[in-house]
N, C-alpha and C positions, 0 to 999 in steps of 0.2 A: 504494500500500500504506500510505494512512495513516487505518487503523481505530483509533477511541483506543482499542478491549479490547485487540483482539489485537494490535496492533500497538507500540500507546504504552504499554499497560500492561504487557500479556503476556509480549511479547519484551524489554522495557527489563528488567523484574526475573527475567527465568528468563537474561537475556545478565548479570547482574551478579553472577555466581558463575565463577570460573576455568575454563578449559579447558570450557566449555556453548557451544557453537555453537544459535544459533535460527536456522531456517530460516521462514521466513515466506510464505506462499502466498495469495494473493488478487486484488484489483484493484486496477489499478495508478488512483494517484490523478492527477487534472489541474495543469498549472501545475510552474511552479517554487519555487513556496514547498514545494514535499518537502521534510519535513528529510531529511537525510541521516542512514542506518541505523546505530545505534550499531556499535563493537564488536563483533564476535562474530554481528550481527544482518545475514544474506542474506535479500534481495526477490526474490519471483519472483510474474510476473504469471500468472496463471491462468483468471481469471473476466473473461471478455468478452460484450459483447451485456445482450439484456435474461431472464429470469426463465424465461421457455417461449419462446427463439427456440432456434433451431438449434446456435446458437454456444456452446449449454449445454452439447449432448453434447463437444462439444471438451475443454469442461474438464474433464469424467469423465478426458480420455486425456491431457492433461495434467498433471491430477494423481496418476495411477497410473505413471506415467514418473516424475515426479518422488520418488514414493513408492520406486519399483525401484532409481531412480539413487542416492539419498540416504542408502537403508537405514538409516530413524532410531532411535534407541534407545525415543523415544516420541514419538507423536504426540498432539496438543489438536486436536481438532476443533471450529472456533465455526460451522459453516452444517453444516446437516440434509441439504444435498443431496451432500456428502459425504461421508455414513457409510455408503452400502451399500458403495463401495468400500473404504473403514476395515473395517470387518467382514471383506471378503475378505482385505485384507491380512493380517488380524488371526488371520483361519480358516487360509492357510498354512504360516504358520510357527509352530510354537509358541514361547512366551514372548514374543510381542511384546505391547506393551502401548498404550494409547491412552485417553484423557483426552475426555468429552464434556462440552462448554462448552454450557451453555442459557441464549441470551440470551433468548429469549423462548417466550411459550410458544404455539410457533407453528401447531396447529392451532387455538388459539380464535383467533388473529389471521385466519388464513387463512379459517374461516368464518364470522366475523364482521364483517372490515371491508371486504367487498366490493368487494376488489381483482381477484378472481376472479369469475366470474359460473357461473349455473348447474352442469350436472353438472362441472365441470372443479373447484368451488370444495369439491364433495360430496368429489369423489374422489381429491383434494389432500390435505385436513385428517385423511383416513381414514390414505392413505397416511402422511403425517409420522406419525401417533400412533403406528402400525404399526411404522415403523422405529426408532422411541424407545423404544419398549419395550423391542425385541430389543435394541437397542445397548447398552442401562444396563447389562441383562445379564452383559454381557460387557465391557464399560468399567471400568477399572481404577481410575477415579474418576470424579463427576460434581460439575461446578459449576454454581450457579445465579447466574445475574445479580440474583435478585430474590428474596426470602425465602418469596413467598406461593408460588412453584411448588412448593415442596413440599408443600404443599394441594390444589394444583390438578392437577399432574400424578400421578396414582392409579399409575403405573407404579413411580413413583419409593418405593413404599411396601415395593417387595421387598427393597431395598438394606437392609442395615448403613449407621447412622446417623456411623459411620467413615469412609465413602467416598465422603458428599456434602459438600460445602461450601457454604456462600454468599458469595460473591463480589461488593459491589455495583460499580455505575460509578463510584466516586468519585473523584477528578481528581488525572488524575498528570501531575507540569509536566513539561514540553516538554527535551528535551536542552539542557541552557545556559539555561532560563525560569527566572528569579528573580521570584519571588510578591513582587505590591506590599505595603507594609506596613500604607497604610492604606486604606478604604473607599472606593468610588466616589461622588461627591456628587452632587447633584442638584443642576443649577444655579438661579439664580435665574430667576424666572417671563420676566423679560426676555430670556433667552437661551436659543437653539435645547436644546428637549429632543430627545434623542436614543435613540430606544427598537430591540432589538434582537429578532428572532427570527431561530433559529438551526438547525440540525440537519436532519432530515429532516422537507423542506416536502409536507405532504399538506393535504387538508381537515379529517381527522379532529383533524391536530393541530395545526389552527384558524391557519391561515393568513389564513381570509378574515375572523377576528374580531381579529384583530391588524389588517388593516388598517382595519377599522371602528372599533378602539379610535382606533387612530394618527388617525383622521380627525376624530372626535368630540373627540380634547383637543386640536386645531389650534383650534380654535373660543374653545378655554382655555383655551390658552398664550400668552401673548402674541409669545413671542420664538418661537416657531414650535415645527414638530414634524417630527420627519425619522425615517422608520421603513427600516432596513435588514434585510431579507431574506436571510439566506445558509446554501444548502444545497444538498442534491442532491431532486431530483424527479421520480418513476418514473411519475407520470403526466403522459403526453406533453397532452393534452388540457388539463388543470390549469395546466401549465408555460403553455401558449398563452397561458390568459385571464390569467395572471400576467403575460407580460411586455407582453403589448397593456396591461395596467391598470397599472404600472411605465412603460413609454410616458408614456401619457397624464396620469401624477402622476408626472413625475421632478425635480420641482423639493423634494417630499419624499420621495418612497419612491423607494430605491432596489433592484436583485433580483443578488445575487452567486452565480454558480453555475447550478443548474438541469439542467442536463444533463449534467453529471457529477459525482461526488463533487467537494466541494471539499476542498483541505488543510485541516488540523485547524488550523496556524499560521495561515492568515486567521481561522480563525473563531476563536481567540484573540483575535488584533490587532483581530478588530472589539468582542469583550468588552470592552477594555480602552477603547475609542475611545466605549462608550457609556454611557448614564444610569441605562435599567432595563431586564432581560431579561424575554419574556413567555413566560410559560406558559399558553397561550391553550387548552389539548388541550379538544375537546369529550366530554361524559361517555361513555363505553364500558369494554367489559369486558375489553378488552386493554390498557389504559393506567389503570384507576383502584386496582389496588391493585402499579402500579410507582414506583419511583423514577427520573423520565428523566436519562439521564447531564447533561444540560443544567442541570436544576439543579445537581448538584454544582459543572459546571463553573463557574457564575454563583457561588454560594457563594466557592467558592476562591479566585475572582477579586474580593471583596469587593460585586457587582454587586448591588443594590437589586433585587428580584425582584414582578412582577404577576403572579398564577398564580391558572387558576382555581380555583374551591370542589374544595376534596380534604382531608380529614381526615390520609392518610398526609403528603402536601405541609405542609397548615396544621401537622402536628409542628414539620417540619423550620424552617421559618419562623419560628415562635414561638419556635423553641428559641435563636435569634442573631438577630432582631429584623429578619430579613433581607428581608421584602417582605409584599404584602397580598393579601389575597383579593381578587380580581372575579371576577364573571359575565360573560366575555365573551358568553355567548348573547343577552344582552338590553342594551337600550340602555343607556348609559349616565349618567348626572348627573356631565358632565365637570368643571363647576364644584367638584363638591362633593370628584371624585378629585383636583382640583390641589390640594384644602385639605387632604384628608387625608396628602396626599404631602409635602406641606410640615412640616406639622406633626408626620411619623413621624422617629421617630430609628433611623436605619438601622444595624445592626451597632455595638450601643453600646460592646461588648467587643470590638469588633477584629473581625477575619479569623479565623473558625473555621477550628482547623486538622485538625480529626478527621473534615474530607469526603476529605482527603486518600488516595491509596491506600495510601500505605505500610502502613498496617495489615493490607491487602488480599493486598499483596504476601507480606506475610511469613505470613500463611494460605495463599495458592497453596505455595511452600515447603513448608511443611508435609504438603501432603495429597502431595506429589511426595515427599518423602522420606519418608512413611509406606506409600506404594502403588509404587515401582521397588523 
């Protein structure tokens, strides 16, 4: 259970007001780097298996158990595939109330990034829009991960402008994580550059142009280049030719994870252990008008940022001096990126501190003490 919305965000500042018990429902995460659940903040694991196996409908009956047993005052819902039962709940008794979280907007994800294939991929994306509708409806508030869905999702147009928010990912430190004070350096040409891709490892968001970058400025660096990998990865196939090609180059690339979520505390510890975070996403219409929580997280942590061509990104970047444009899609003039890398002056003002959630925080509050 260590999701940073719901889990590191969500429950840390809805558990930091008196007598508020969070109940938290999800997958449970791997390893023992879990941090241990604040105060006031109960885990319970619910979500097993993959996406369309079997093990799905389990957690239909797992989480309406837990729903019966808990009888909450309100529920947040962050996955899609548990609002028809939210709605049930919601239809028997009157006055109950429940909160729908949109991290993403997951019919154009579903028909567009080809994780699904044919009629299953049609009649997926119909189905989410279908229940999104209905659900806002009746949603006692909606959040948005990302400002453009209120553009983009046409449903969202029925609501009072009272009862949605936006919410971004921006990075809320770890129980007991004190934020370093100053910037992450770039070491000298002589010594191992250390480049980091984090989050959720797909193709689309360019796993395999981070290793081609990684490889092309080995050629450049003199002091070598070591590229760390750490994530989870839902394509089983993908995973393969990752850890065969991790194998075969482990003297630089390293692959942490993969088959399960990993804790959020390593992939902290690795932010902290490197040089520059990549933003490798290749262009699509599911990722080019978001904010990925990865950036903020790289921001907050002072981390030198490569990210490709995005006008929303290039804002943020420009605005704290925090990293550059490439194109990973095409080769690169490694020589010409170690001069420019040299030569940029990374976060000349410090550690911006307004990626931070706190501000986030005290907006969720808000839309909870305007709608119970």
């Amino acid at each position: 259970m260590d999701d940073t919305r719901m889990r590191g965000k969500f429950a840390e500042t809805l558990a930091g007001r008196p007598q508020v018990q969070v109940h938290v429902a999800g997958r449970n995460a791997a390893g023992p780097s879990v941090s241990l659940a604040a105060p006031g903040v109960f885990q319970h694991g619910i979500f097993k298996g993959s996406r369309l196996s079997l093990e799905r409908l389990a957690t239909q009956l797992r989480y309406w158990q837990l729903l019966r047993r808990l009888k909450p005052d309100l529920v947040i819902v962050h996955a899609p595939e548990l609002l028809p039962l939210t709605l049930l709940w919601h239809w028997l008794k009157k006055g109950r109330k429940f909160v729908y979280d949109i991290r993403e907007n997951y019919a154009l994800n579903v028909s567009t990034q080809r994780v699904y294939q044919g009629f299953t991929r049609r009649w997926l994306a119909a189905g989410l829009r279908w229940v999104e509708a209905r659900t806002v409806r009746r949603a006692a508030g909606v959040i948005l991960a990302e400002a453009s869905y209120a553009d983009e999702l046409p449903f969202l147009n029925e609501l009072p402008p009272s009862r949605v928010v936006v919410l971004e990912n921006k990075y809320q430190p770890q129980l007991g994580e004190i934020l370093r004070q100053q910037p992450i350096k770039l070491p000298s040409p002589t010594e191992p550059l250390r480049l980091l891709y984090s989050g959720t490892i797909s193709e689309l968001n360019g796993v395999w142009e981070a290793i081609a970058l990684a490889e092309q400025l080995r050629a450049a660096w003199p002091g070598g280049v070591r590229l760390t990998i750490i994530g989870f990865c839902q394509q089983p196939e993908l995973l393969r030719q990752l850890q065969e090609t991790a194998a075969r180059n482990s003297d630089w690339l390293t692959l942490i994870g993969g088959v399960q979520p990993v804790a959020h505390a390593d992939i902290v510890a690795e932010i902290g252990q490197s040089h520059l975070g990549l933003l490798a996403y290749r262009p699509h219409p599911s990722s080019e008008r978001c904010r990925p929580t990865k950036l903020f997280e790289y921001l907050a942590h002072g981390l030198p940022v490569l990210a490709s061509p995005n006008p929303l990104w290039q804002e943020v970047l420009d605005a704290y001096s925090a990293g550059l444009s490439v194109d990973f899609g095409q080769p690169i003039d490694a020589a010409a990126l170690v001069v420019r890398l040299q030569r940029h002056s990374f976060y000349p003002h410090g550690i911006p501190t307004d990626v931070l959630w706190d501000g986030e925080g005290k907006k969720l509050w808000h839309l909870l003490d305007t709608v119970i």
